[in-house]
C-alpha positions in Angstrom: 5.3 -42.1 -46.0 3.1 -39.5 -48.0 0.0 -41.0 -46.1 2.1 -40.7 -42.8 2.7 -36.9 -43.0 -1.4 -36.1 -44.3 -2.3 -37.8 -41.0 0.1 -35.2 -39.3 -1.5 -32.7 -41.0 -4.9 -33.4 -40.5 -4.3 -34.0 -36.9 -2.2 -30.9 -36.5 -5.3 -28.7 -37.8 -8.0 -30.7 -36.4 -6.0 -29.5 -32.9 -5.3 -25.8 -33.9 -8.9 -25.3 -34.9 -10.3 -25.2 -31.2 -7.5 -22.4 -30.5 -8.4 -20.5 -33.2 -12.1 -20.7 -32.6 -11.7 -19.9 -29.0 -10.6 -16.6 -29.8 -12.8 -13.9 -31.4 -11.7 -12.2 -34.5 -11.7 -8.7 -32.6 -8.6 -10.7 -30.4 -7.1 -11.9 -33.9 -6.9 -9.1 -35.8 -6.2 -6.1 -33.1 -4.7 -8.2 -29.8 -7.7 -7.9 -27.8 -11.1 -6.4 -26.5 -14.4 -6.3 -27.7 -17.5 -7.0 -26.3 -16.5 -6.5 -22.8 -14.3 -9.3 -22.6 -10.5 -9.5 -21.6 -8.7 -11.8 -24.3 -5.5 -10.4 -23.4 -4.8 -14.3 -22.3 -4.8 -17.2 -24.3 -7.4 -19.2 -24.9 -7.4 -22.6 -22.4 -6.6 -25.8 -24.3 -8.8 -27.7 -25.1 -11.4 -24.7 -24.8 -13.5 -24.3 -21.5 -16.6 -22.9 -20.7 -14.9 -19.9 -18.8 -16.4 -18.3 -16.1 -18.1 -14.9 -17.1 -17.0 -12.7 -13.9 -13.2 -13.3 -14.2 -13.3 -12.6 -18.3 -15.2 -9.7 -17.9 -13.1 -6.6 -18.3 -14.4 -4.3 -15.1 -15.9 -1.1 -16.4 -17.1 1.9 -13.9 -19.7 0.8 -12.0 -23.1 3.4 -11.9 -24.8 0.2 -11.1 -22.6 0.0 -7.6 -24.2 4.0 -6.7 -27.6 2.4 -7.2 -26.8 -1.2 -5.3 -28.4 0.2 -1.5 -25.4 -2.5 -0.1 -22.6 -1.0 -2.4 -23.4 2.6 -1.0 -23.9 1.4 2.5 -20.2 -0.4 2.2 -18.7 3.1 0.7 -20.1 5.2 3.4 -18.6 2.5 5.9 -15.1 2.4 4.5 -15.6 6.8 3.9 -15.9 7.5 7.7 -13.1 4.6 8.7 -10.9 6.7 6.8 -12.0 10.4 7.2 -13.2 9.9 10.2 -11.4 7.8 12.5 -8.2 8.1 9.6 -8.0 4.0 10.3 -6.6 3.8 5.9 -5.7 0.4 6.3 -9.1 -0.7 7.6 -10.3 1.2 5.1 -8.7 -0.2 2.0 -9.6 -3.4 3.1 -13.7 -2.0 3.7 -13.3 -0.9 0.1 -11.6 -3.7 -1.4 -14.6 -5.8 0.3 -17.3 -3.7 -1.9 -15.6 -5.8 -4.9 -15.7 -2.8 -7.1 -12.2 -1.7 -7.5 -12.6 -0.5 -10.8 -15.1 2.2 -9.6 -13.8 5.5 -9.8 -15.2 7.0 -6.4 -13.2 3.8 -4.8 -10.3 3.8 -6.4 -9.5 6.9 -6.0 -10.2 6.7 -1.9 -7.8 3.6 -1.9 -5.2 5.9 -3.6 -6.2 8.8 -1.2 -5.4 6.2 1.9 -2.1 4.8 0.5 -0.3 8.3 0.0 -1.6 9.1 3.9 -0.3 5.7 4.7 3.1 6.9 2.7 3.2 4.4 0.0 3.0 6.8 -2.8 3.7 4.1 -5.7 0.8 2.1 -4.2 -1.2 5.8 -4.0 -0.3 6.6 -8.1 -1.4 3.2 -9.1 -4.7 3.5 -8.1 -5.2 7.4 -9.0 -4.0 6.2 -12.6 -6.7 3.5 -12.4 -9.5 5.8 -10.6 -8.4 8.6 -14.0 -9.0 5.4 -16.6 -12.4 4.5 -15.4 -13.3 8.2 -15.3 -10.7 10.3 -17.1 -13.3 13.7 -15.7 -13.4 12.3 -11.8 -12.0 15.9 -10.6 -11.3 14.5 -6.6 -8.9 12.1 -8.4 -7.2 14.6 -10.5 -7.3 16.8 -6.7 -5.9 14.1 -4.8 -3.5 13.3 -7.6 -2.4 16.8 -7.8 -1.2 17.3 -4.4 0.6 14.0 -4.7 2.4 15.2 -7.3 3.2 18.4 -5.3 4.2 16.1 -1.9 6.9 14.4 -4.7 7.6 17.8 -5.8 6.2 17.7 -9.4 5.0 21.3 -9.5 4.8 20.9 -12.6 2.7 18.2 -12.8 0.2 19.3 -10.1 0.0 22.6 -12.3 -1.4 20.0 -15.3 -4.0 18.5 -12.8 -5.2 22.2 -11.6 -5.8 23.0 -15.2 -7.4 19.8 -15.8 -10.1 20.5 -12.9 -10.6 23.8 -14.2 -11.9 21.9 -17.4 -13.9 20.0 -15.7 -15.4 22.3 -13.1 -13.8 25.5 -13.4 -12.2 27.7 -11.0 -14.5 27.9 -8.6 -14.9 24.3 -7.4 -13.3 23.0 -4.3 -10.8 20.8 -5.7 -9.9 23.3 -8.0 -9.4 25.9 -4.7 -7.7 23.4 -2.8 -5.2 22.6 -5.5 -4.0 26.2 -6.0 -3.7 26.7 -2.3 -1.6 24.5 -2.2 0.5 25.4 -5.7 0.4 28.9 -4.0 2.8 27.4 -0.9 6.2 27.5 -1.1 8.3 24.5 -1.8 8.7 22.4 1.2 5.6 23.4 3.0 4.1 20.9 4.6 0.7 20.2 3.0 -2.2 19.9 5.8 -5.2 18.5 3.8 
């Protein structure tokens, strides 16, 4: 019986072992992160060689600005939307680039969901255009007069003095912002 339950044992470690391994220490000891990689998720049992593009948590991209196809793809999905105001198309251009996580397109995809009129869909990706660049001072513009078309004066007061921060008072998105702070409740915003 006692050699019975060391076989158990042994068996039940030799299979934990892989699980353990699988998983660095960073993942252990402080639930995640660490070298780039997203260990949020457990490990696969037994462990796989995983695929580096999906484990690969998506920083801001400065090598998409450089990438002549990435920039050609941005200017694309930039005059759908300002230009022929076609946001749907647009989202979908940008979403093409594969670059979410870049601040410049995140923040458009937010931009062309609150003129579409889904606002939850519009904060999501400001919040995520703000994480990959906590100083990108169109998102905290854009942002702000969201807040005011929800009627969070208070909050597009924070975003103003968050551009002026970044870029003082004399940039266009800080300008645009206080115009629009300077309007009375209710105004309809033309921007």
């Amino acid at each position: 019986m006692i050699k019975s339950l060391m076989k158990l044992a042994t068996l039940a470690a030799t299979l934990a072992v892989p699980l353990i391994l699988s998983s660095p220490p960073s993942a252990i000891a402080a639930g995640g992160g660490g070298g780039g990689a997203d260990y949020s998720t457990p490990a696969p049992s037994p462990p796989q060689q995983k695929d580096k593009r999906t484990t690969r948590t998506k920083k801001p991209s400065k090598q998409g600005l450089a990438d002549p196809a990435f920039r050609e793809g941005y200017r694309a999905a930039y005059a759908t939307i300002y230009e022929r105001n076609d946001y749907a198309a647009g989202i979908d251009q940008l979403h093409a680039l594969g670059n979410d996580d870049h601040p410049n397109v995140a923040n458009l995809i937010g931009y062309s969901y609150r003129k579409l009129g889904d606002y939850k869909l519009s904060q999501v990706w400001y919040e995520r255009a703000l994480k990959a660049d906590p100083n990108h001072v169109l998102t905290w513009n854009y942002y702000g007069l969201w807040q005011i078309e929800q009627g969070n004066r208070d909050q597009a007061q924070y975003h103003l003095s968050r551009i002026a921060a970044i870029c003082g008072t004399d940039c266009n998105e800080y300008r645009t912002l206080a115009a629009a702070l300077e309007k009375p409740p209710g105004t309809g915003l033309v921007y």
